[in-house]
N, C-alpha and C positions, 0 to 999 in steps of 0.2 A: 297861642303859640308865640312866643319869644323869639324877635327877629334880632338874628345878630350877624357882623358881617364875616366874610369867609376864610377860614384857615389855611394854612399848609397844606392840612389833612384833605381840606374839604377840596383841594384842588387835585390832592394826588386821587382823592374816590370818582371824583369828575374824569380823571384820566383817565382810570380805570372803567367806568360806562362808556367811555369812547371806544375804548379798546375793546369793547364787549362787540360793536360792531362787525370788528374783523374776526372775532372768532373765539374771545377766550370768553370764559365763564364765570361765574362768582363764584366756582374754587381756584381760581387763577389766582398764584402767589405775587404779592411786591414783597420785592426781598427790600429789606430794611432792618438794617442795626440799628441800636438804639441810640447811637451817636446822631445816626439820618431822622431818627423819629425826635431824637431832642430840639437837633435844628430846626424842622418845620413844626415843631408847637411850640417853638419858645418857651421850652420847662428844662430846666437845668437836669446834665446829662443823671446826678444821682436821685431824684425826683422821678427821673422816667423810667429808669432802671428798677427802684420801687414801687412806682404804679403797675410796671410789666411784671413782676414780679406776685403782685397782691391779685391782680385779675390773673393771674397763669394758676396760680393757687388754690382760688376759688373754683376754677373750671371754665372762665367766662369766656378766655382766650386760649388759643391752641397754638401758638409760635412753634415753629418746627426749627431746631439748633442747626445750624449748617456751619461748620468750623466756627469764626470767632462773631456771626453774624444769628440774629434770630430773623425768620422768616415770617410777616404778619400777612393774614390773608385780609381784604378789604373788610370782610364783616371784623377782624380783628380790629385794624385802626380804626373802624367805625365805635366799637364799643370803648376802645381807649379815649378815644374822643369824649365822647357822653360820661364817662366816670370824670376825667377832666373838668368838664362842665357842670357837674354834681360837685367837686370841690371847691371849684372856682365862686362858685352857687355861695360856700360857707358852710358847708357841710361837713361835717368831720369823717375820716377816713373810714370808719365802718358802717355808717348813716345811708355814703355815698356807696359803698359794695349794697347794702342790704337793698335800697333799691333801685340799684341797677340788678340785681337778681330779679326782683319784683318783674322789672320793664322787659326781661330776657329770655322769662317764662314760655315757653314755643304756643305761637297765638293757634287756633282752627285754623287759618286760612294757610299758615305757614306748613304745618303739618299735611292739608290736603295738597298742597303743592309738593311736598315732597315724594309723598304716597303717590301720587299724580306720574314724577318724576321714575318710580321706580318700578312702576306700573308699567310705564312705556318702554323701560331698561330691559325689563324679565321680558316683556314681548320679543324685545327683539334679540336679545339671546335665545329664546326660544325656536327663531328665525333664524337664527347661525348655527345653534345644536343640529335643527332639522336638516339644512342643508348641508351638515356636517355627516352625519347619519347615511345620506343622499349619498353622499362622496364618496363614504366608507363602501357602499352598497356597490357603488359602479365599482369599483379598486378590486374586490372582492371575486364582483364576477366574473371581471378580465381575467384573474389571477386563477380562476378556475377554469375559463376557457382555454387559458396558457397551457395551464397542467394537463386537459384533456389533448392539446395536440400534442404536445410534448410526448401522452403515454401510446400516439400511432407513430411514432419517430420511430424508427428501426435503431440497435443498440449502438451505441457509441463503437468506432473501432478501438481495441486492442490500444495499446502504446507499442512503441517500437520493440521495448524492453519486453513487455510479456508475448509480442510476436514471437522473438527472438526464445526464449523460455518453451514456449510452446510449441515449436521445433524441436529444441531438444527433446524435451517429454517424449514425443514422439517417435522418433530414432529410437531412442532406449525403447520403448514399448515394441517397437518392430524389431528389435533385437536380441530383446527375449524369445 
């Protein structure tokens, strides 16, 4: 392994595991234009604009456009970095995509983690459907209990108006 010393990148990914602490996750976005990605790797802004461009192409990276900004997720700057470093290496521009494809390949252990990952999602959706179900059930029965007092309720009175009408009706009938 090739020890080299630390980047921009490597201090914003570092941020990023701190913050993992408090709560966010490795789909937590750093929002980063490419102007911010130029400054911290020191590669001129049209260099990085075509590297973002050649990995977004290939599939390697997923930037999500948000007005005039693209949004890199850490596994993104992560793989910007290493195709970087495969250049900087002396590699020529397709050299360095073919095996950064090679390196990108989703490992066993990555795949059982996510299976792992989705495994515990569906349980506990399955744990909110149920007590969803639950809830519908109680809502249900009130709603029928309602209706069953509702139908020993003796009738609504009359309104004033059909009071008044059914007077009259009345008259006239005893006046025949």
């Amino acid at each position: 392994m090739v020890m080299r010393s630390p980047t921009n990148v490597d201090i914003i990914i570092d941020t990023y595991v701190s913050l993992s602490d408090l709560g966010y996750n490795q789909w937590s976005v750093i929002i980063l234009n490419l102007h911010e990605l130029s400054r911290m790797s020191k590669i001129p802004y049209t260099t990085v604009r075509k590297y973002v461009h050649l990995l977004w192409s290939r599939g390697y990276i997923t930037p999500r456009r948000e007005e005039k900004s693209l949004e890199l997720s850490p596994r993104d700057i992560e793989i910007f970095e290493r195709f970087v470093e495969l250049v900087r290496s002396g590699l020529t521009l397709s050299t360095a995509l073919e095996r950064l494809g090679q390196s990108l390949a989703p490992t066993e252990s990555y795949i059982s983690e996510e299976l792992y990952k989705l495994r515990k999602e569906n349980e506990e959706l399955r744990k909110e459907i149920q007590h969803l179900r639950e809830l519908v059930e109680l809502y249900l029965s009130t709603i029928m209990d309602i209706s069953e007092k509702l139908k020993g309720l003796p009738p609504p009175k009359k309104t004033w108006r059909e009071r008044i009408k059914e007077w009259f009706r009345k008259r006239r009938r005893e006046e025949k």
